[in-house]
DRENNU-760322 format. One record per residue: residue number from 1; residue in one letter; x, y, z of N, C-alpha, C in turn. Coordinates in steps of 0.02 Angstrom, whole numbers, plus 50000, padded with zeros to 5 digits. Layout:
BEGIN
ATOM/k/r/n_x/n_y/n_z/ca_x/ca_y/ca_z/c_x/c_y/c_z
ATOM/NUM/a/X/Y/Z/X/Y/Z/X/Y/Z $
...
This chain:
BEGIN
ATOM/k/r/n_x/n_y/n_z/ca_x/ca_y/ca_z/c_x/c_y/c_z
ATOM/1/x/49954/50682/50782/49920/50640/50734/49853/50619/50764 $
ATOM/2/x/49810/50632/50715/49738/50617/50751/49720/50543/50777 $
ATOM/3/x/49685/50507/50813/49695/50454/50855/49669/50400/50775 $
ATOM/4/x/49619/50407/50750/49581/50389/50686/49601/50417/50641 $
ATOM/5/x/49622/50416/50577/49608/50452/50512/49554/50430/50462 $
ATOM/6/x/49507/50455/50467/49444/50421/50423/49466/50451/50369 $
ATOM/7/x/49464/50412/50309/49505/50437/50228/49431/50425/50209 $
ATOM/8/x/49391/50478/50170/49327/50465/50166/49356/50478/50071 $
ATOM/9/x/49332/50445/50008/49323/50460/49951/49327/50515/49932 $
ATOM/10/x/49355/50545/49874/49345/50602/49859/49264/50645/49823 $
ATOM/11/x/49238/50584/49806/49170/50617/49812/49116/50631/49869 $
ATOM/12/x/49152/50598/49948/49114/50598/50001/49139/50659/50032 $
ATOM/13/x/49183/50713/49992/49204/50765/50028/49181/50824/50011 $
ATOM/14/x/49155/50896/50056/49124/50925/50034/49168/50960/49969 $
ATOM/15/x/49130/50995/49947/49178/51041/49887/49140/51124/49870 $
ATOM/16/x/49215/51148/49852/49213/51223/49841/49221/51222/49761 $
ATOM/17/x/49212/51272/49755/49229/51292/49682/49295/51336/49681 $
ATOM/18/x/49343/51334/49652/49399/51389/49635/49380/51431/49628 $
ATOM/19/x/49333/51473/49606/49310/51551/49629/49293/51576/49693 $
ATOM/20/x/49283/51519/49720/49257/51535/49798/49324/51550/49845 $
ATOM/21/x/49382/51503/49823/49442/51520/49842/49463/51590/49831 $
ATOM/22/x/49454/51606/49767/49483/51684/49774/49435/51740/49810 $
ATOM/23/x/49395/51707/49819/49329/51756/49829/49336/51779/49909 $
ATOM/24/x/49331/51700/49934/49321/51701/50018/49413/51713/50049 $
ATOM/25/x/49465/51692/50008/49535/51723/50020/49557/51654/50062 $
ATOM/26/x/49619/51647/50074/49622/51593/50135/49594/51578/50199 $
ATOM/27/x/49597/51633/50229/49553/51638/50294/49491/51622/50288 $
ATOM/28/x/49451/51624/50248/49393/51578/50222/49403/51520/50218 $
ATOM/29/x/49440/51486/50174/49433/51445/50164/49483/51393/50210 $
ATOM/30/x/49512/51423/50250/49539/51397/50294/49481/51384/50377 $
ATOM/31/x/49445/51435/50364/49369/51415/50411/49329/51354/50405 $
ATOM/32/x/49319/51355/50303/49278/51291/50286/49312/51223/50316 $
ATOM/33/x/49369/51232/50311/49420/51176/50305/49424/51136/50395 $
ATOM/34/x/49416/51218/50433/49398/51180/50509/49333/51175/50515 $
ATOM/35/x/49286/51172/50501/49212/51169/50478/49197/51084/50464 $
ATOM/36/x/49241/51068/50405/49222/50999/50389/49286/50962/50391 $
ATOM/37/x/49338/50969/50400/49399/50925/50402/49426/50941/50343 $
ATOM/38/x/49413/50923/50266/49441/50937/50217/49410/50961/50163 $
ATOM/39/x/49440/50989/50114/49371/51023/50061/49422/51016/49988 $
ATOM/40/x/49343/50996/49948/49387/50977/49860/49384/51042/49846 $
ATOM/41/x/49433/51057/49822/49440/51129/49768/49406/51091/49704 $
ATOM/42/x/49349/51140/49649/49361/51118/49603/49354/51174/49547 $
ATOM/43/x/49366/51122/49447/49348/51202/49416/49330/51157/49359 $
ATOM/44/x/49267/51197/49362/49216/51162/49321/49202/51093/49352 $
ATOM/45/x/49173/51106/49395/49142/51038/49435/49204/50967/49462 $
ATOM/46/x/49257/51002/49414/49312/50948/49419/49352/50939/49488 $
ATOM/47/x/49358/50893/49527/49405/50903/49565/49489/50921/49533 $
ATOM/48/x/49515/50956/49583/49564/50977/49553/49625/50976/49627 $
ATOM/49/x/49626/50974/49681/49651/50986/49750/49614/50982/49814 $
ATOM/50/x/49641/50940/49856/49594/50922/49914/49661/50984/49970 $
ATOM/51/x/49623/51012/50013/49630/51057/50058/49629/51033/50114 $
ATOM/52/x/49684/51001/50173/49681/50965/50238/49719/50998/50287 $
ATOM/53/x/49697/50993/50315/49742/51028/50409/49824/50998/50400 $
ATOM/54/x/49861/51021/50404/49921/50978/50403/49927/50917/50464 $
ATOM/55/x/49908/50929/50511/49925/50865/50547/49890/50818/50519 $
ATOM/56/x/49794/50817/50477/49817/50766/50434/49848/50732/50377 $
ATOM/57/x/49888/50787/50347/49959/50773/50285/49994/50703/50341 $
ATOM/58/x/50009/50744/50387/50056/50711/50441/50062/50623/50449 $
ATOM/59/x/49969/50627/50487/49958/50563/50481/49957/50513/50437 $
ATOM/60/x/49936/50558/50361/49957/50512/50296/50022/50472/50298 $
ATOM/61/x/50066/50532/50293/50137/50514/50269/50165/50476/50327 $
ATOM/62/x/50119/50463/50388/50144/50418/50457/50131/50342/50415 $
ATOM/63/x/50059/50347/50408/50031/50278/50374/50074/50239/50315 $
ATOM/64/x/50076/50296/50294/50113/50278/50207/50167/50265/50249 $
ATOM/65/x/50219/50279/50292/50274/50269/50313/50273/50181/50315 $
ATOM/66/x/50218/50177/50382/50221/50128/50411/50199/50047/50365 $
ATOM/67/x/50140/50052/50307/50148/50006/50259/50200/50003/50221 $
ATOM/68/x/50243/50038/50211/50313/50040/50177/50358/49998/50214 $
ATOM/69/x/50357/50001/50258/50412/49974/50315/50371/49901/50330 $
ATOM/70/x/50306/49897/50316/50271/49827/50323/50286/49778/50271 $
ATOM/71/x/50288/49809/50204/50298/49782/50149/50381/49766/50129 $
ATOM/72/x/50401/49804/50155/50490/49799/50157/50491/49730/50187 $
ATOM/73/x/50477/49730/50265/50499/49678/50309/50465/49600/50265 $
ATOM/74/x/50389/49617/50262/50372/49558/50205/50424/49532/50138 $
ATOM/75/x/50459/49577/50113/50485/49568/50058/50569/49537/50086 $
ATOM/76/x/50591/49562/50150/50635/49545/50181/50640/49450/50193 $
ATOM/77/x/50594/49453/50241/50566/49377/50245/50576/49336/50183 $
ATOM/78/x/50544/49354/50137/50525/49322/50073/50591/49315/50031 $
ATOM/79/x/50650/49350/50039/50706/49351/50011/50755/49295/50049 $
ATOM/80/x/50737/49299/50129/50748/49265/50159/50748/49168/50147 $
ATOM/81/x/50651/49177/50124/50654/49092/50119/50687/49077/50051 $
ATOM/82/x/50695/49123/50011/50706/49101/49921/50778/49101/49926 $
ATOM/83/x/50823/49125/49983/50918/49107/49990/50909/49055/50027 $
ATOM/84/x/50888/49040/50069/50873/48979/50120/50867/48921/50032 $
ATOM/85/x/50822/48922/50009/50807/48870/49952/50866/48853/49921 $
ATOM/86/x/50908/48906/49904/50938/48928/49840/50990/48895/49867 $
ATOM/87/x/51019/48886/49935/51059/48879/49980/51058/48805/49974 $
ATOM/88/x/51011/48772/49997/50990/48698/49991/51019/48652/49923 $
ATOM/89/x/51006/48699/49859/51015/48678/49788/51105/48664/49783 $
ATOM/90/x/51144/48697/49820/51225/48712/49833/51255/48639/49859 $
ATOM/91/x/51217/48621/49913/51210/48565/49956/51273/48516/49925 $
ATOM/92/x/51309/48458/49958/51336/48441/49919/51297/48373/49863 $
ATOM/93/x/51268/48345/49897/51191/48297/49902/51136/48319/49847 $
ATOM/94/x/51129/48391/49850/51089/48411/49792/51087/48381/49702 $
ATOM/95/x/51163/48377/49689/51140/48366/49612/51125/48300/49614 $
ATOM/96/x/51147/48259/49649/51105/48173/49623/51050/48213/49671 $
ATOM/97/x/51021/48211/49699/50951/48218/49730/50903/48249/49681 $
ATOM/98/x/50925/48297/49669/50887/48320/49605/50903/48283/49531 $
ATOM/99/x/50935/48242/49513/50946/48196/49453/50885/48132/49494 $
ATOM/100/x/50875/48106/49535/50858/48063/49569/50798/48062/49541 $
ATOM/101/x/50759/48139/49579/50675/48165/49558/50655/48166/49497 $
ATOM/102/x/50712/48186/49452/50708/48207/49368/50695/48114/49315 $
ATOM/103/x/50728/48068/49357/50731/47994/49345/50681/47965/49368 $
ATOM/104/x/50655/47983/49392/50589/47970/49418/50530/47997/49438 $
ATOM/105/x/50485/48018/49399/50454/48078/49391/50375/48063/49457 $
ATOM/106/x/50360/48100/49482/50304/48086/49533/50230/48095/49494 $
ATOM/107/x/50211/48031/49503/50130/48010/49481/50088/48056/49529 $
ATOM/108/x/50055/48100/49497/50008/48154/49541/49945/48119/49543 $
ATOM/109/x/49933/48083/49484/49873/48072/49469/49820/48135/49459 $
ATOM/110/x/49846/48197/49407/49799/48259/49397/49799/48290/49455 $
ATOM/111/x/49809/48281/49521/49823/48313/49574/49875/48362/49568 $
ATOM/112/x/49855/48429/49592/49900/48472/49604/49924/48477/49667 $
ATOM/113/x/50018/48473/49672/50018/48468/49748/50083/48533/49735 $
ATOM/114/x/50052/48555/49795/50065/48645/49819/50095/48632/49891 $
ATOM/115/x/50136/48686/49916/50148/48703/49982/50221/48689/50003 $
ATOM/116/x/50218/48710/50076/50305/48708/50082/50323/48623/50084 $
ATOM/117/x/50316/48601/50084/50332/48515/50090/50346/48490/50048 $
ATOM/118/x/50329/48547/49962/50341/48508/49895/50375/48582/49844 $
C-alpha cells in the first residue's frame, strides 16, 4: 500500500479516449497508467472508467475498511450512552423523578439549555 494515496478528482486525472484503448491494446495502456498513476477512460468526452495499479484498488478498500470500522466504533459508543440513559429511566426513583420535572416545569427564560447535564 502506497505510504500516501493522493485521490486527486476525476477531472484532475489525465484521460484517454476508448479508441485509444483498443488502439494502443493493454500493454499501452497499461504504460500510460505507469506514466501517470491513473487514467479516465472516456467515450465521447464522457468519463466512463478510471484505470489504477491495483495496489492502489488495495489502498482504497484499506481506507474504506478503516472509516467503516471508525464509524462502527462511533456508532458503538453512541448506542452505548443511549442504554446507559434508557437504563437510568428503569431506575426505581425514576417515575416520581420524572413526574416531579413534569409538575414543575423549568423557567429557561427563552434560553436554550443543551448538553450532557440536561
Amino acid at each position: 500500500m502506497p505510504a500516501a494515496l493522493a485521490l486527486k478528482p476525476l477531472d484532475a486525472l489525465p484521460r484517454t479516449p476508448a479508441s485509444d484503448v483498443k488502439k494502443l491494446g493493454w500493454r499501452g495502456v497499461m504504460k500510460a497508467v505507469a506514466r501517470s498513476g491513473r487514467i479516465v477512460v472516456t467515450n465521447h468526452n464522457q468519463p466512463e472508467a478510471v484505470i489504477l495499479p491495483a495496489e492502489d484498488y488495495a489502498a482504497i478498500l484499506e481506507l474504506l475498511r478503516e472509516a467503516a470500522s471508525r464509524d462502527e466504533a462511533a456508532l458503538d459508543a453512541l448506542r452505548r450512552r443511549y442504554d446507559e440513559r434508557l437504563a437510568s429511566l428503569r431506575a426505581p426513583e425514576a417515575r416520581e423523578k420524572l413526574r416531579g420535572l413534569l409538575r414543575n416545569p423549568l423557567d429557561i427564560e427563552g434560553k436554550v439549555i443543551a448538553g450532557e447535564g440536561h
